[in-house]
C-alpha positions as MATLAB code, in Angstrom:
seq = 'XXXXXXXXXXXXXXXXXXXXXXXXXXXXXXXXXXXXXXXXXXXXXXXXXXXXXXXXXXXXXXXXXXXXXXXXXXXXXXXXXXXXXXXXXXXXXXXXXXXXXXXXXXXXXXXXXXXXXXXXXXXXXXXXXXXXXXXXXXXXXXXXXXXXXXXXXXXXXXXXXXXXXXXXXXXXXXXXXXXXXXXXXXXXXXXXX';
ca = [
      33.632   74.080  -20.333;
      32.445   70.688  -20.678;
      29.402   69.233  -18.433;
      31.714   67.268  -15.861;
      33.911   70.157  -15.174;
      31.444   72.037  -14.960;
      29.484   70.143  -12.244;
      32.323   70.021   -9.669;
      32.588   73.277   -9.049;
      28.439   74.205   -9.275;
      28.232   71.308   -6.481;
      30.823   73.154   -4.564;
      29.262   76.175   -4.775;
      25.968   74.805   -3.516;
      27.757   72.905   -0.904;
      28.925   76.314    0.708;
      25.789   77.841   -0.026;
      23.813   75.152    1.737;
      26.111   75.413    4.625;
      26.366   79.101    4.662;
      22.694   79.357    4.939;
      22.735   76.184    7.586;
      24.732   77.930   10.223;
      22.136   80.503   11.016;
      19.683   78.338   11.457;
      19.092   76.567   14.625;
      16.357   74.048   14.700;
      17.835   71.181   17.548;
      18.742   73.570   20.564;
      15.954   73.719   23.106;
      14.099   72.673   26.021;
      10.726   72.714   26.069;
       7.823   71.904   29.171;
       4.174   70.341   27.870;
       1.095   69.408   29.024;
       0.162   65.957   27.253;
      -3.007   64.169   27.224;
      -2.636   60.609   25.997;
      -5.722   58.743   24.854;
      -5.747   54.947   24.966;
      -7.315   53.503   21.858;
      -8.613   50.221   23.123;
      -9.784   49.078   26.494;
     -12.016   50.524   29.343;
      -9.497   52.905   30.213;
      -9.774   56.597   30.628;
      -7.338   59.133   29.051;
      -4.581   60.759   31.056;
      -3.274   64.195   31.736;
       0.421   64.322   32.290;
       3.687   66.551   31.658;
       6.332   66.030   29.409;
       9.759   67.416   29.548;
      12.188   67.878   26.441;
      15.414   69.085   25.876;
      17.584   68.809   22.965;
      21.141   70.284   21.712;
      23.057   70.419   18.726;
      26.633   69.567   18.259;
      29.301   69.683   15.419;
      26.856   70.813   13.017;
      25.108   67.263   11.759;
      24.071   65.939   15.232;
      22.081   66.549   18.216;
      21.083   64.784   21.899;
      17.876   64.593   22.783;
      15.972   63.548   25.952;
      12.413   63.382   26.592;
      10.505   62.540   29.811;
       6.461   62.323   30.441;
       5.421   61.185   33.971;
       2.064   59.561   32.958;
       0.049   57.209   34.738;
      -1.346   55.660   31.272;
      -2.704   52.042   30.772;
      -0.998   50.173   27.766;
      -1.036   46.720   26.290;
      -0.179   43.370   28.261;
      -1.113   44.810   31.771;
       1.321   47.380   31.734;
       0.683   50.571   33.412;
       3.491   53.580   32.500;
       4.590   55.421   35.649;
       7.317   57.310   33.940;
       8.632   57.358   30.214;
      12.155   58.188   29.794;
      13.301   58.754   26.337;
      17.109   59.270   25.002;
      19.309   59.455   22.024;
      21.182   61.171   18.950;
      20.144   61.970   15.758;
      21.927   63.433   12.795;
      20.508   66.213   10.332;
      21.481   67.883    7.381;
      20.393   71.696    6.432;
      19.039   71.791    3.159;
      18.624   75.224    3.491;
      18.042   77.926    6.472;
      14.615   76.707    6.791;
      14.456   72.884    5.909;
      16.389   70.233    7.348;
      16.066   66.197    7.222;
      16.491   64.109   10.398;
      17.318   60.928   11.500;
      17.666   59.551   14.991;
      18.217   56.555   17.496;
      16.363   56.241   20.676;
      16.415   54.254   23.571;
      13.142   54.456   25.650;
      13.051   53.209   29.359;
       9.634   52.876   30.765;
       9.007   52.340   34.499;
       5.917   50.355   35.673;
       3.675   50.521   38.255;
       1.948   46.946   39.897;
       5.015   45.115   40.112;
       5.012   44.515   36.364;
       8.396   44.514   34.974;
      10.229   47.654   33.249;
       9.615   48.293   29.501;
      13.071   49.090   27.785;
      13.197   49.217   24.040;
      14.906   51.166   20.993;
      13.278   53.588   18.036;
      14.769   54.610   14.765;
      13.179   57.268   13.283;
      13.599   59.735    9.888;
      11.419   63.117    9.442;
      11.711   66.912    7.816;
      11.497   70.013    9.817;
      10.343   72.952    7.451;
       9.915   76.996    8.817;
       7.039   78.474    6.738;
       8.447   81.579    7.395;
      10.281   83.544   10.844;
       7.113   82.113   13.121;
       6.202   79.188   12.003;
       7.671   75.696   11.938;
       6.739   72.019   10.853;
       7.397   68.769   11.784;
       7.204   65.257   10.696;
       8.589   62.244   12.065;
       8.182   58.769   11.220;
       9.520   55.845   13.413;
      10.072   52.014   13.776;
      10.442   51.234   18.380;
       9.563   47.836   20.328;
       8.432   49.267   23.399;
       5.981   46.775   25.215;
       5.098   45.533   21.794;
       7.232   44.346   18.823;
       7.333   46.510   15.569;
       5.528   48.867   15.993;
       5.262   52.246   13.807;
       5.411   55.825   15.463;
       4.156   59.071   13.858;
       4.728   62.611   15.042;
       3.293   65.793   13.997;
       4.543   68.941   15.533;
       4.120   73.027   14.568;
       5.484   75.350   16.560;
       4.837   79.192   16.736;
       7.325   81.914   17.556;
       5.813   84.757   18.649;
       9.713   85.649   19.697;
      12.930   84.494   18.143;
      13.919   82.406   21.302;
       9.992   81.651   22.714;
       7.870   79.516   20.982;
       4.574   77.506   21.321;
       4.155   74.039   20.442;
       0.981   71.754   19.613;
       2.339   68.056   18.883;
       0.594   64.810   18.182;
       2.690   61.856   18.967;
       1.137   58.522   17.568;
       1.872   54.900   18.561;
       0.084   52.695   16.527;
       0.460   48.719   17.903;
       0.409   50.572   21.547;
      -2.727   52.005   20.595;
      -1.740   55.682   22.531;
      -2.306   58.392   21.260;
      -0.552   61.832   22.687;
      -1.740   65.639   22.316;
       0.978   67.471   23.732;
       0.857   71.776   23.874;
       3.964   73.594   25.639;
       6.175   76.206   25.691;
       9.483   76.004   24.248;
      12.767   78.018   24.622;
      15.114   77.870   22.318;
      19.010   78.327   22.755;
];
């Protein structure tokens, strides 16, 4: 059988594999509730000890919501001071296999203000992997482009999580603004569904 013929039907095959294998897995169905403690890189100002909330769900088997809340009291650039950070959007991902999967996603982020400075509103695109080392342990990196408070700036998230149980997990994230200058060491307990 010559190389081209050949190829259609190997792709196929790995197609249905992939997918096969994809449908047990379930990586973007959760909510989760974390303590976070952000550290501000610059400036006088102390670090802060917050919660964040996250949920997430999958849909149609390439896309998921996702909504993220942290009600910290955290001095940032420009004067403003974050008294809430709402965080919202959809993302798509593919399973390369039952244990590794590539995301992408679109955010909106709405930031409330204390001191009468104005709201912080904004949007983040963002691509990472998320990789299970085996049935307890997963990984997860995210890199990200947003314009919240300041313009261009790059966002970096590192995230394992440990299953003790197939639906409870813990998680230990580090969520990394760079221009913003925050820093965010976030550990919480996450069910999935």
């Amino acid at each position: 059988m010559p190389l081209p013929r050949l190829a259609l039907p190997l792709c196929l095959l790995a197609a249905c594999t992939s997918f096969n294998a994809a449908a047990d897995a379930r990586h973007y169905s959760y909510v989760e509730l974390a303590y976070a403690y952000q550290s501000t890189d610059w400036g006088p100002y102390a670090e802060e000890s917050n919660m964040t909330f996250l949920a997430s769900a999958e849909a149609f088997d390439y896309l998921h919501i996702h909504a993220r809340y942290n009600n910290g009291d955290t001095y940032l650039p420009r004067g403003v001071i974050q008294d809430g950070w709402w965080t919202y959007g959809l993302g798509g991902h593919y399973y390369l296999n039952s244990r590794t999967s590539l995301l992408i996603g679109a955010d909106r982020h709405e930031l409330q203000s204390q001191s009468g400075r104005p709201n912080q509103r904004g949007w983040e695109y963002k691509i990472g992997v998320r990789h299970d080392i085996n049935q307890q342990w997963r990984l997860t990196l995210e890199a990200g482009d947003h314009n919240v408070v300041v313009d261009d700036d790059t966002t970096f998230i590192f995230e394992t999580l440990y299953q003790p149980r197939p639906k409870l997990g813990f998680v230990f994230r580090v969520r990394d603004y760079d221009k913003l200058d925050l820093s965010s060491y976030e550990i919480g307990a996450r069910w999935d569904y």
